[in-house]
Structures are given as structure tokens and as C-alpha cells.
C-alpha positions in Angstrom: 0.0 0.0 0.0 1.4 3.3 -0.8 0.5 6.2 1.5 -0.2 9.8 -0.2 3.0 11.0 1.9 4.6 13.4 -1.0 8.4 14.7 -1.3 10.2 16.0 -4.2 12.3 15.0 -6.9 15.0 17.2 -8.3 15.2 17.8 -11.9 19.0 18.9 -13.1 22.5 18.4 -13.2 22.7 14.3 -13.3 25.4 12.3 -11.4 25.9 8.8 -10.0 24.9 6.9 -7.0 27.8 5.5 -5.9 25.7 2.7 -4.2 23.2 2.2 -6.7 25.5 3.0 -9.6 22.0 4.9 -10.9 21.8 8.2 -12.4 20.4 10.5 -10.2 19.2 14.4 -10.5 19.5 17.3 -8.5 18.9 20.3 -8.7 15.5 22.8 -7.9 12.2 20.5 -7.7 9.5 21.0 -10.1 7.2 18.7 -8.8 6.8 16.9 -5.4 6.3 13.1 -5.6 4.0 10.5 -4.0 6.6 8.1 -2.9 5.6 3.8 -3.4 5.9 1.7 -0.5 5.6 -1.6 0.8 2.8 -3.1 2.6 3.3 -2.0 6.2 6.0 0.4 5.6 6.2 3.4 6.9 6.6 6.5 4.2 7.4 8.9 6.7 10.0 6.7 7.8 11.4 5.8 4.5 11.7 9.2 3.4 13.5 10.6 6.6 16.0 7.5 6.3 16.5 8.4 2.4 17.0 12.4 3.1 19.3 11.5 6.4 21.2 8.9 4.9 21.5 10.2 1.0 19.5 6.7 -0.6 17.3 7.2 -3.5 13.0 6.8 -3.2 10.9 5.7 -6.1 7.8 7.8 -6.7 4.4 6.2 -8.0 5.4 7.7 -11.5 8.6 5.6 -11.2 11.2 8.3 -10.7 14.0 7.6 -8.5 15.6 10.2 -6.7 16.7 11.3 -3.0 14.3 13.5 -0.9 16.1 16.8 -0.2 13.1 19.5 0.4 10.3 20.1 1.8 7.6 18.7 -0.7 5.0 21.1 1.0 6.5 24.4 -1.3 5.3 22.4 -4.7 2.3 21.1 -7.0 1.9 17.1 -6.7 3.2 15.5 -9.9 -0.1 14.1 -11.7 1.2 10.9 -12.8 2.3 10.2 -8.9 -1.8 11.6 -8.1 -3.0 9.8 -10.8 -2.2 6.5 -9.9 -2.6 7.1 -6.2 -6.6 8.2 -6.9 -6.6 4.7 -9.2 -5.1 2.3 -6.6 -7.8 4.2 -3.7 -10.5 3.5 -6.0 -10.2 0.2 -6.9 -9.2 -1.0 -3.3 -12.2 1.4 -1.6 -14.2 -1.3 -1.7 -12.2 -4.5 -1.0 -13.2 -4.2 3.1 -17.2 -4.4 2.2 -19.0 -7.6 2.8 -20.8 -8.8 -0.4 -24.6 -7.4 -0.3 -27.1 -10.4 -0.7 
């Protein structure tokens, strides 16, 4: 389940993960991001761990980046709303005990 928890993911100047060996930007956010988790995790935990520590997120859209500012100053990326409005809808309803 992915929780609607947003940060941002920076746009320029590419360089290299020396753990993940992944391209990574940085630079001044456009967007912030709605980052995936795993069932049970925590996003808020995730994200501060990423930001503290310098390890990259993946966003719903499937951007990776690390968290460096507050997501709170910038629009949601759609994609990232997009499917997070998709996955609510089709699991609203997954709770509900069958009407006879």
C-alpha cells in the first residue's frame, strides 16, 4: 500500500549513485512526488532514512531520486496523483462484505 505522503524529486544536473551505480538528479524540484511503498512500511520513515542517509526513493510515476526538500512548497506531480486516486478506487471497496 502506498500512503499519499509526497516529497520532491529534483530535476537537473545528473550524477551517480555510488551505491546504486543509478543516475540521479538534483537540482531545484518542479514537482513533489508520491513516494511507493511496501505493505506495512512506513513512508514517513522511508523518506526521513533516504534524506538523512542520501539513498534514492521511487515515486508512483517511477522516478527515483533522494528527498532533499520540503515537498509542501510544490504542486503534486499528476502521474504520482494519478495513480494514487486509481489504486484508492479500486481498493475502496475490498473491506465491504458482499450485499445479498
Amino acid at each position: 500500500m502506498t500512503t499519499p505522503l509526497t516529497t520532491i524529486q529534483p530535476d537537473i544536473a545528473e550524477r551517480t549513485d555510488e551505491r546504486t551505480e543509478e543516475d540521479l538528479r538534483t537540482g531545484e524540484p518542479k514537482v513533489a512526488h508520491i513516494v511507493r511503498t511496501e505493505p506495512g512500511e512506513s513512508a514517513v520513515a522511508k523518506v526521513t532514512e533516504a534524506r538523512v542517509y542520501g539513498y534514492p526513493v521511487e515515486a508512483l510515476c517511477g522516478e527515483r531520486f533522494v528527498p532533499q526538500r520540503d515537498p509542501k512548497q510544490l504542486p503534486v506531480c499528476q502521474v504520482c496523483k494519478e495513480i494514487y486516486d486509481l489504486y484508492r478506487a479500486v481498493n475502496e471497496n475490498l473491506h465491504e462484505t458482499p450485499r445479498s
